[in-house]
Legacy VTK file of the C-alpha trace (Angstrom):
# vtk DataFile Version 3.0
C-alpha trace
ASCII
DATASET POLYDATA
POINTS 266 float
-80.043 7.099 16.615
-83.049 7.403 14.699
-82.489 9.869 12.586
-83.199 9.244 8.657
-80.361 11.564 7.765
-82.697 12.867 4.569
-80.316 14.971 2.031
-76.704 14.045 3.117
-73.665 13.229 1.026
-73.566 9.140 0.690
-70.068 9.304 1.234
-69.303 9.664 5.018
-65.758 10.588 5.653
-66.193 10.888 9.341
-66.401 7.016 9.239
-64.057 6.170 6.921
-61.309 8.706 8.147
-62.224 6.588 11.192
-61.972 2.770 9.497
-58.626 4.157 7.693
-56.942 5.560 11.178
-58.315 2.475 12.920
-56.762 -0.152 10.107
-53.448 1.595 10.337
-53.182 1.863 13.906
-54.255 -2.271 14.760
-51.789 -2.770 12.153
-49.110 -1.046 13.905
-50.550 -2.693 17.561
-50.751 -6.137 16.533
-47.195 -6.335 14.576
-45.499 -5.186 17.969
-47.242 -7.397 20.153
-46.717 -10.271 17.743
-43.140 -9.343 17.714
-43.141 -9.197 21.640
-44.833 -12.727 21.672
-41.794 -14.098 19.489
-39.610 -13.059 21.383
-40.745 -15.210 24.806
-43.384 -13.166 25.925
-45.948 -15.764 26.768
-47.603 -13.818 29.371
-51.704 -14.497 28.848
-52.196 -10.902 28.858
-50.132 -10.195 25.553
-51.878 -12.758 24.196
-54.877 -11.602 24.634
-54.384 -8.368 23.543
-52.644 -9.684 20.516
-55.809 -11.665 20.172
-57.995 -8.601 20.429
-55.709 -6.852 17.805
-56.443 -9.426 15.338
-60.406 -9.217 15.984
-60.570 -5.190 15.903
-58.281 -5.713 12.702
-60.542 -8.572 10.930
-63.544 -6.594 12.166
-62.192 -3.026 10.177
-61.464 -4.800 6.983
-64.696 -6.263 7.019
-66.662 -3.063 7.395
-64.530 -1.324 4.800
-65.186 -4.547 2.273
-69.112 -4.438 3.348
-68.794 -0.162 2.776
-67.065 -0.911 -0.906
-69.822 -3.567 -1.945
-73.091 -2.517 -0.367
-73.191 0.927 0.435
-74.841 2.883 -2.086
-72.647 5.356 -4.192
-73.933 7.615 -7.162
-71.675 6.662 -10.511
-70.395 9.966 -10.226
-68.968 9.386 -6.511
-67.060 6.272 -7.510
-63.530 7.848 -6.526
-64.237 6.606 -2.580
-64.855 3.196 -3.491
-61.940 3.310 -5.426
-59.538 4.883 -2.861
-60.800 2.894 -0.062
-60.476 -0.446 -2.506
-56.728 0.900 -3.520
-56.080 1.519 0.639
-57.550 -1.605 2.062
-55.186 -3.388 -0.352
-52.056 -2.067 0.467
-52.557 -2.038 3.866
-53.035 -6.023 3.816
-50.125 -6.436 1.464
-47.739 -4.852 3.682
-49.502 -6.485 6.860
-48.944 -9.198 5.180
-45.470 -9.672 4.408
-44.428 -8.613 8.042
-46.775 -10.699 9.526
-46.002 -13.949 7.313
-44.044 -15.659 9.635
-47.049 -16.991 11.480
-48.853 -18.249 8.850
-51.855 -18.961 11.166
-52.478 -15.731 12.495
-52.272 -14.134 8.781
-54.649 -17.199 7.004
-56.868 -16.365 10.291
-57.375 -12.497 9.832
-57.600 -12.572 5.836
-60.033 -15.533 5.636
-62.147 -14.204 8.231
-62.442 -10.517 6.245
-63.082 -12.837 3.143
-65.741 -15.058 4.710
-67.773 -12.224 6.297
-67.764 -9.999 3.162
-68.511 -12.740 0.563
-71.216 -12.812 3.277
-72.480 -9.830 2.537
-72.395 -10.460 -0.761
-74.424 -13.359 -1.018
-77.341 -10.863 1.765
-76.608 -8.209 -1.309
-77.703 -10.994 -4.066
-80.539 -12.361 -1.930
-82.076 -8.692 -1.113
-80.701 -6.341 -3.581
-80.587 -4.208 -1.363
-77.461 -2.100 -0.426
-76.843 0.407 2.687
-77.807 3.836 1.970
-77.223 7.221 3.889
-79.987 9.600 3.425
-82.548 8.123 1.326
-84.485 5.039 0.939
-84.515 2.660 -1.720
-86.953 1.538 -4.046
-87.985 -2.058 -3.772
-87.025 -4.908 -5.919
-87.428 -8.627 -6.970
-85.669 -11.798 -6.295
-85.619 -13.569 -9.382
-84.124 -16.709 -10.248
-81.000 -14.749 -11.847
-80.100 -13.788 -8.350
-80.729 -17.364 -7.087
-78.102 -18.465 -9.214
-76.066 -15.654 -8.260
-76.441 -16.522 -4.470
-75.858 -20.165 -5.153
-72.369 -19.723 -7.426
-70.984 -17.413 -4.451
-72.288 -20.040 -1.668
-70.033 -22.783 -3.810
-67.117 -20.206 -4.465
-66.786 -19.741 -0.531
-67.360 -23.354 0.140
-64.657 -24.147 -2.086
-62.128 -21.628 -1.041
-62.627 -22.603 2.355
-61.697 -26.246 1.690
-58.650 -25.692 -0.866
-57.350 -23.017 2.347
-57.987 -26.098 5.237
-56.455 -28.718 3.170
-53.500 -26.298 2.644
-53.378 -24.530 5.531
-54.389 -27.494 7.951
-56.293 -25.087 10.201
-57.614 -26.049 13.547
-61.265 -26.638 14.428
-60.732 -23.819 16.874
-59.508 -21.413 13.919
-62.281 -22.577 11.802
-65.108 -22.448 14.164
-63.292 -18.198 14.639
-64.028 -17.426 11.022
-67.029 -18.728 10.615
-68.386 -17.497 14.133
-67.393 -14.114 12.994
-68.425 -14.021 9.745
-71.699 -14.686 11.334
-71.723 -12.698 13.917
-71.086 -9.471 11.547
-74.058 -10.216 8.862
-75.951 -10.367 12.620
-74.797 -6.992 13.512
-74.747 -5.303 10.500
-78.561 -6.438 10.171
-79.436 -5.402 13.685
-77.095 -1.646 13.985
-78.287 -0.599 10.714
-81.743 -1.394 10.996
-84.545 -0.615 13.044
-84.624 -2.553 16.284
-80.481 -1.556 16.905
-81.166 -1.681 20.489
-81.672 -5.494 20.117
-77.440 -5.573 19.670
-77.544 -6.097 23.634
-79.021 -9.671 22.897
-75.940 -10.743 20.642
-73.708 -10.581 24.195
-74.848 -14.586 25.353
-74.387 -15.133 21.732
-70.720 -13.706 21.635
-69.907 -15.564 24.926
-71.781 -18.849 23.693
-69.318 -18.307 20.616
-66.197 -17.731 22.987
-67.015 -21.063 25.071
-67.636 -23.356 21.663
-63.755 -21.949 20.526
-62.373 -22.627 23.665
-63.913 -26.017 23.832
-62.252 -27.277 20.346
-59.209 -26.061 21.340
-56.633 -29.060 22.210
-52.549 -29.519 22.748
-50.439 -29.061 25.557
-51.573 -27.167 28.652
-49.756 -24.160 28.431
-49.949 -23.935 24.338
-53.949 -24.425 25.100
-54.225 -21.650 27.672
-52.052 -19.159 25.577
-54.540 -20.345 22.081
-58.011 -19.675 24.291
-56.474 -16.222 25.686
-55.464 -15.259 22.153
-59.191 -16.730 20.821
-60.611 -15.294 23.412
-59.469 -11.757 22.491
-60.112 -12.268 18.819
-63.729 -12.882 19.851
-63.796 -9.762 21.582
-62.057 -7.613 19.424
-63.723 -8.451 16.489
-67.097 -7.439 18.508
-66.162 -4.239 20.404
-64.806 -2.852 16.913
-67.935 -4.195 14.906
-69.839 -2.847 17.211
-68.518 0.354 17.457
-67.997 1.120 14.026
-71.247 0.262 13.075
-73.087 2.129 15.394
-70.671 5.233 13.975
-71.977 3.995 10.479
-75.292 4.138 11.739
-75.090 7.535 13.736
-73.877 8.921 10.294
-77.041 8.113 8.633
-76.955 5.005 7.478
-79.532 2.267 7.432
-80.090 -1.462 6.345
-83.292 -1.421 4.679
-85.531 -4.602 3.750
-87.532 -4.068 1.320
-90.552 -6.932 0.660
-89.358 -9.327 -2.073
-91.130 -10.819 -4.737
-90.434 -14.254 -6.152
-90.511 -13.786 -9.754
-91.721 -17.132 -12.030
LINES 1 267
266 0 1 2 3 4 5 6 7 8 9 10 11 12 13 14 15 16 17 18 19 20 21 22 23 24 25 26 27 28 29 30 31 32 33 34 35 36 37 38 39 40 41 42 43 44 45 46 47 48 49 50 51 52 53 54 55 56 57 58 59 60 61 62 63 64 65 66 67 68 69 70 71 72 73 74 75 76 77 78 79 80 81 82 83 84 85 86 87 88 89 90 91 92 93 94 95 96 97 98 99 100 101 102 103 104 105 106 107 108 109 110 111 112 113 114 115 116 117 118 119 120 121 122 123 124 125 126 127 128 129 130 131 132 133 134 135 136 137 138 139 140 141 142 143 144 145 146 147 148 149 150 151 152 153 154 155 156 157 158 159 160 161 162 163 164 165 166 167 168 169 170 171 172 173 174 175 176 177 178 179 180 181 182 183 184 185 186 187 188 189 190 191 192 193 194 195 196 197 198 199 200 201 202 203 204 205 206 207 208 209 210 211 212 213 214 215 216 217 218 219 220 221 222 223 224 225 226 227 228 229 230 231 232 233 234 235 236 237 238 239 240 241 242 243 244 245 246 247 248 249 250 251 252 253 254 255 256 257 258 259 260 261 262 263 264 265
């Protein structure tokens, strides 16, 4: 896993004709089990795997968001962007209206894609520096242009995240989801693409640590509770396994997080 991958095409379409048949086919998965769930099957197992559905599906998104904004594309090689951008869309629109019955499970999935890439746009202001397959980039300043930039997404997400809570009336539990994942993938996508990615076996107490706090701030009647930590529970999981397996793929295709030393400008 430690090859620099000098000299190949920054577009990988091993990985995304992966992300794109992975999107689709969690879409498919988690409308039938959804629909299996409304119609009185409570069983803990479904919900689980409905759970997991959700988390592989958030977790997809999310790398195809992070591929769109920080991997590193010649101007000439925009078209991918583009497509994927045009794909990623469509596919959540149509999600989306079959899935808009359970306004939860949609507002849960969508704002979790949205925290985690506006994420990794605030690491692209702070660093300036995006993923790139096959070469390394040159290094560059944080100046107080950036700051600004940082600090007007920061207060964008902040705000977004309030007007969908006071709308939405989400849960702690829900909450604590989105942000835990958001967090989780900037941790990830730091660790897979750079150079210690044999560190990712440390993030497992952190993923169960995050499983335990959800569960915990999860309330209601017994048997709603049980069926909300199962389904949690298998977001959690999902979102990992698919995170982590896509962006070892990503990183096994040549791609690599790189830090450059940044200089504070006056």
């Amino acid at each position: 896993m430690n090859s620099q991958g000098l000299g190949r095409d920054p577009v990988d379409e091993v990985l995304l004709g992966w992300t794109v048949l992975w999107s689709v086919a969690l879409s498919v998965v988690s409308l039938v089990l959804l629909r299996i769930l409304q119609n009185g099957g409570l069983n803990n197992d479904v919900q689980f795997l409905f759970g997991a559905s959700l988390g592989g599906l958030s977790a997809v998104w999310t790398l195809i968001g992070a591929w769109i904004i920080l991997v590193h594309l010649p101007e000439k090689r925009m078209g991918p962007r583009l497509a994927l951008a045009a794909f990623v869309l469509v596919n959540q629109a149509l999600w989306g209206v079959l899935v808009c019955s359970e306004m939860e499970v949609l507002v849960q999935v969508l704002l979790t894609v949205a925290t985690a890439v506006t994420g990794a746009v605030i690491l692209l202001q702070w660093t300036q520096r995006q993923i790139h397959r096959g070469e390394k980039p040159v290094s560059s300043k944080l100046c107080i242009r950036q700051l600004l930039w940082m600090t007007t997404t920061t207060a964008l997400l902040i705000a977004a995240g309030k007007l969908t809570d006071n709308r939405f009336g989400l849960s702690n539990s829900v909450i604590a989801l989105v942000v835990s994942c958001a967090g989780l993938w900037l941790l990830l996508q730091g660790i897979l693409l750079g150079t210690w990615w044999w560190v990712a076996v440390l993030t497992l107490p952190i993923v169960a640590f995050q499983y335990g706090l959800i569960a915990v701030l999860i309330d209601g009647d017994v048997r709603l509770a049980e069926a909300q930590i199962m389904r949690h529970g298998g977001s959690v999981f999902g979102f990992y396994f698919v995170s982590v397996l896509l962006l070892a793929l990503m990183r096994s295709g040549g791609h690599r997080w790189e830090v450059a030393d940044r200089v504070t400008s006056r």
